[in-house]
Rosetta silent file (secondary structure, phi, psi, omega in degrees, C-alpha in Angstrom):
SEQUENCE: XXXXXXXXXXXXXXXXXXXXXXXXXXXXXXXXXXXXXXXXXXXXXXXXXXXXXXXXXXXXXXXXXXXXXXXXXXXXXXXXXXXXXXXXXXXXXXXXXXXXXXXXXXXXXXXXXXXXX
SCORE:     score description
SCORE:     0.000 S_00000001
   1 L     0.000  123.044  157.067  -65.505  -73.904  -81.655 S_00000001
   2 L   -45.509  127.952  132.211  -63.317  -73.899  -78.365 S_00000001
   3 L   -51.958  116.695  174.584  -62.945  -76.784  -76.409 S_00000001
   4 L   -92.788  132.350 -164.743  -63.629  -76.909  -72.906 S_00000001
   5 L  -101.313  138.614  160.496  -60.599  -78.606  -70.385 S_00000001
   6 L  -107.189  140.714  158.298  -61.738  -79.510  -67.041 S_00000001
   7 L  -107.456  136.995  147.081  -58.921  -79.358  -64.247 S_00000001
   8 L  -124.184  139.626  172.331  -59.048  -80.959  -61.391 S_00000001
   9 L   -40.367   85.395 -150.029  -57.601  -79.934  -58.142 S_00000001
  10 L  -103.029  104.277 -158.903  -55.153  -82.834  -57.443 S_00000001
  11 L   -65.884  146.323 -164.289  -55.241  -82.890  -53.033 S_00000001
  12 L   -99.703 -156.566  178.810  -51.600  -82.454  -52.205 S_00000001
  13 L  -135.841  115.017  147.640  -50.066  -84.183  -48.604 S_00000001
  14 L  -112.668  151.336 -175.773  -49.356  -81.843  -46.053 S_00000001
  15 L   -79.326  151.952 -167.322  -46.839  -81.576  -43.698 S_00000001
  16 L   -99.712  123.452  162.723  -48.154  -81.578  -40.028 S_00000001
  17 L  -101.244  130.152  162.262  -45.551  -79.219  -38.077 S_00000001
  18 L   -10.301  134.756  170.343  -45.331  -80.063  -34.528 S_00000001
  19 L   -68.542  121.492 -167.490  -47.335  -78.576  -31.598 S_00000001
  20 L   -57.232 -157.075  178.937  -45.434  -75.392  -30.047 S_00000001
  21 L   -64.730  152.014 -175.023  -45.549  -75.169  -26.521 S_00000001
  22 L   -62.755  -26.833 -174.155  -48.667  -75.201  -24.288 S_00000001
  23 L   -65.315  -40.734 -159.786  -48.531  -71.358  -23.853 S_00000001
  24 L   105.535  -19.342  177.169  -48.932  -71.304  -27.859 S_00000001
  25 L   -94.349  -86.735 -171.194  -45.625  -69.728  -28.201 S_00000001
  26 L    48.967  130.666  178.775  -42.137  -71.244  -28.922 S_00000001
  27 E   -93.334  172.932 -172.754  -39.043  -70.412  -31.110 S_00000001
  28 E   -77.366  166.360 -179.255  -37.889  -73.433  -33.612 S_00000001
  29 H   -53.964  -59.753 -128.669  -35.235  -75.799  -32.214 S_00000001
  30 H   -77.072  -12.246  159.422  -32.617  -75.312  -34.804 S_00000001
  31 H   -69.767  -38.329 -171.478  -32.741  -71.516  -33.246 S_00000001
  32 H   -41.130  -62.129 -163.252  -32.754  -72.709  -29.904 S_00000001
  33 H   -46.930  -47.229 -178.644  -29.565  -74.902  -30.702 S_00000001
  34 H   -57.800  -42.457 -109.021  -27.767  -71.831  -32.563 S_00000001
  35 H  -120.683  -38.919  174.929  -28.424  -69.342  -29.981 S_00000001
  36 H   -89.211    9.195  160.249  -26.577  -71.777  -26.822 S_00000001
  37 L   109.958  -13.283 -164.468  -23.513  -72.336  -29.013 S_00000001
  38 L   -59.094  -29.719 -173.880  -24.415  -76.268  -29.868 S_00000001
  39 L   174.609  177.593  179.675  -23.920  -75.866  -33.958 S_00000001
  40 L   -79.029 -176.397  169.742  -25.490  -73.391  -36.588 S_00000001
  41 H   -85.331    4.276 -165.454  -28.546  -73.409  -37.467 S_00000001
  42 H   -81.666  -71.915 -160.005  -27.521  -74.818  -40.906 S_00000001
  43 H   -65.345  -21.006  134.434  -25.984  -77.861  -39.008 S_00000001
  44 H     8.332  -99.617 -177.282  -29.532  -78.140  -36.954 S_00000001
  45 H   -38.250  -71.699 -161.715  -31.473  -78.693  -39.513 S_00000001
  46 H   -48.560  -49.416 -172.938  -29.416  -81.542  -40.846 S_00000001
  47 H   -44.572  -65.686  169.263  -29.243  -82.747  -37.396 S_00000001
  48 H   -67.066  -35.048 -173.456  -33.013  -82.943  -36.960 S_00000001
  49 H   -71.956  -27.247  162.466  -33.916  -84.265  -40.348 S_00000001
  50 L   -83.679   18.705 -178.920  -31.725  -87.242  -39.317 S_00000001
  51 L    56.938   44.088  168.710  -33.411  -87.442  -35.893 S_00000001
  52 L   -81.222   -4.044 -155.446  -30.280  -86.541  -33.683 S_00000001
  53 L   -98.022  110.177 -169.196  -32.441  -84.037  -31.861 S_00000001
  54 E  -116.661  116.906 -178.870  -33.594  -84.757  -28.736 S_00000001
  55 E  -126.046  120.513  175.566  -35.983  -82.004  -26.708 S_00000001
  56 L    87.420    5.759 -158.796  -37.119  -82.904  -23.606 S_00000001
  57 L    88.597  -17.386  167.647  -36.505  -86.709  -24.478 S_00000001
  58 E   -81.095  143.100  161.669  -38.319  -86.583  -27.002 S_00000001
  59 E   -73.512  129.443  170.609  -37.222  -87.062  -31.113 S_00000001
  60 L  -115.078  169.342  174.832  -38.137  -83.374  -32.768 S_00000001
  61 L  -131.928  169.159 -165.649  -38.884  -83.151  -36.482 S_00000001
  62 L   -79.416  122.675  176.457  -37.960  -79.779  -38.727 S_00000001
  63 L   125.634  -33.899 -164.408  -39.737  -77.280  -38.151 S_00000001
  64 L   -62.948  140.056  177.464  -40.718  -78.152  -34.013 S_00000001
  65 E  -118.971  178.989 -166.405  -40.713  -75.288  -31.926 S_00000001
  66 E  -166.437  132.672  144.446  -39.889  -75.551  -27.817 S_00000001
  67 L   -35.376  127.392 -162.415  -40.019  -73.167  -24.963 S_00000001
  68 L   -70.283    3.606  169.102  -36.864  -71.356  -24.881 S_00000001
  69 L  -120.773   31.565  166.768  -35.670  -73.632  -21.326 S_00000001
  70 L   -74.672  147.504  151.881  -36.666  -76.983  -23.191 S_00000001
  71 L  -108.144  150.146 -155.961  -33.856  -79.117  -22.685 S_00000001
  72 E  -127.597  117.204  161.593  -32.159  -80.031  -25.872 S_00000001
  73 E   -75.232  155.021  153.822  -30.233  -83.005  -26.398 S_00000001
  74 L   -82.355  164.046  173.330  -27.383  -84.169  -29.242 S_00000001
  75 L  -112.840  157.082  160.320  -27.759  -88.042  -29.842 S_00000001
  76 H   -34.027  -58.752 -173.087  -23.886  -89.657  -29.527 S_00000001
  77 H   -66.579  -17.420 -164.853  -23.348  -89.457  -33.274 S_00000001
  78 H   -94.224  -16.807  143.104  -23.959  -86.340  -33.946 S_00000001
  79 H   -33.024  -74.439  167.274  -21.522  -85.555  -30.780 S_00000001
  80 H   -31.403  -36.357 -167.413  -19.084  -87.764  -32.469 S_00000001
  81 H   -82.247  -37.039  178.527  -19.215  -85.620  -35.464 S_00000001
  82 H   -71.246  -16.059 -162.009  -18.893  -82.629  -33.884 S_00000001
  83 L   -97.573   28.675 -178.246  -15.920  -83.716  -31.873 S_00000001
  84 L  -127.021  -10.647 -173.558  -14.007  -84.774  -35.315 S_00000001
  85 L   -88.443  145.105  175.245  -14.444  -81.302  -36.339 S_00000001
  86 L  -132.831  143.760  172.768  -11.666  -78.646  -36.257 S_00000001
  87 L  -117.504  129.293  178.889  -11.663  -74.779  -36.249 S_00000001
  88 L  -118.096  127.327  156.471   -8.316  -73.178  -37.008 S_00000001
  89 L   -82.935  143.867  175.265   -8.160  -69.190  -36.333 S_00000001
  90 L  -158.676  158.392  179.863   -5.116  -67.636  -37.690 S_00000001
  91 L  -114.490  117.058 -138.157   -3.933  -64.176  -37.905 S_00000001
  92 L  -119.076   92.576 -178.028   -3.470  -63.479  -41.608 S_00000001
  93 L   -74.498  151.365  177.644   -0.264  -60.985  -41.420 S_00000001
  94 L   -53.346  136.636 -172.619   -0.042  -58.369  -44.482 S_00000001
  95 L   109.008    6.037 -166.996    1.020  -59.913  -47.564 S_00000001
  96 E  -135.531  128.813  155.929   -1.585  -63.243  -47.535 S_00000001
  97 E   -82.741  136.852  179.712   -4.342  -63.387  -49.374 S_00000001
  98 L  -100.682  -18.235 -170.456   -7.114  -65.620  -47.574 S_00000001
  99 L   -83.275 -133.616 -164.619   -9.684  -65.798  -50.771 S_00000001
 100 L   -62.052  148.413  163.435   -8.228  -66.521  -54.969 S_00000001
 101 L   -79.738  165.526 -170.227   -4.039  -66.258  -54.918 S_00000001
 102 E  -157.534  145.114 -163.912   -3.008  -63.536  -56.643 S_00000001
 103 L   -59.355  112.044  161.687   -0.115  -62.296  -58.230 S_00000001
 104 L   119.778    6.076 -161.265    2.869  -61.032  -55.714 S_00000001
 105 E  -119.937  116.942 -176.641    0.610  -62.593  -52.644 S_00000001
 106 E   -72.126  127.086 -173.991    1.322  -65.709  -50.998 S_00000001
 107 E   -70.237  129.273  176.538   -2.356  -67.904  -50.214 S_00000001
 108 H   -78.819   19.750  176.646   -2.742  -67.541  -46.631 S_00000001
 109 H   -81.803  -17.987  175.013   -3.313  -71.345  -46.439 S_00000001
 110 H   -81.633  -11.396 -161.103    0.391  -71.777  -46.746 S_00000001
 111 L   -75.960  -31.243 -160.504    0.400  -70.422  -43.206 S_00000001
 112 L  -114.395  118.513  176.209   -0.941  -73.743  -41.949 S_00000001
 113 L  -168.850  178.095 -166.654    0.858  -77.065  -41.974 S_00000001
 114 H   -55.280  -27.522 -166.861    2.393  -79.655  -39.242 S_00000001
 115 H   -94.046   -2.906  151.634    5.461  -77.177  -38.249 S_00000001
 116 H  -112.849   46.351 -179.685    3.306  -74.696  -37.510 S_00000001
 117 L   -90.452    0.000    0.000    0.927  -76.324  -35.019 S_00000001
């Protein structure tokens, strides 16, 4: 004889994503953000899940979408953070590897130190 197992259907929590825009339409912030130059959309995300995001004056949560002329604030830290950050460009002359060194190839990471700034 077979037993019969009862499952039950254990109610999950869902998350409530923000209301778009009154029109019904909106793109997500962390596109918004990428798309005027403020950070990627990687660095977004992070941004809003610690509630650095400001649209409109408002705190957004992940996921919130806004009319593509919302205005979108940074909070001061996350300003701070960005302004500690550095991007160095370099022009990687023949003979530098920029990935794994390799035999006869000089890492092009050697290129950068205080005497050449």
């Amino acid at each position: 004889m077979t037993e019969k197992r009862i499952f039950r259907r254990v109610p999950r929590a869902e998350a409530v994503a923000a209301p778009p825009p009154a029109d019904g339409q909106g793109v997500r912030v962390s596109k918004l953000m990428a798309e005027r130059g403020m950070c990627s959309r990687r660095e977004a995300d992070a941004y809003i899940e610690r509630g650095l995001v400001f649209v409109n004056g408002e705190r957004v949560t992940l996921g919130t979408r806004a009319a593509p002329d919302a205005e979108i604030k940074l909070a001061t830290e996350a300003r701070a953070q960005q302004a500690r950050r550095v991007t160095v460009l370099l022009h990687k002359p023949v003979g530098y590897v920029s990935g794994q060194a390799e035999d006869g190839y000089l890492p092009a990471v050697t290129l950068v130190g205080r005497d050449t700034q």
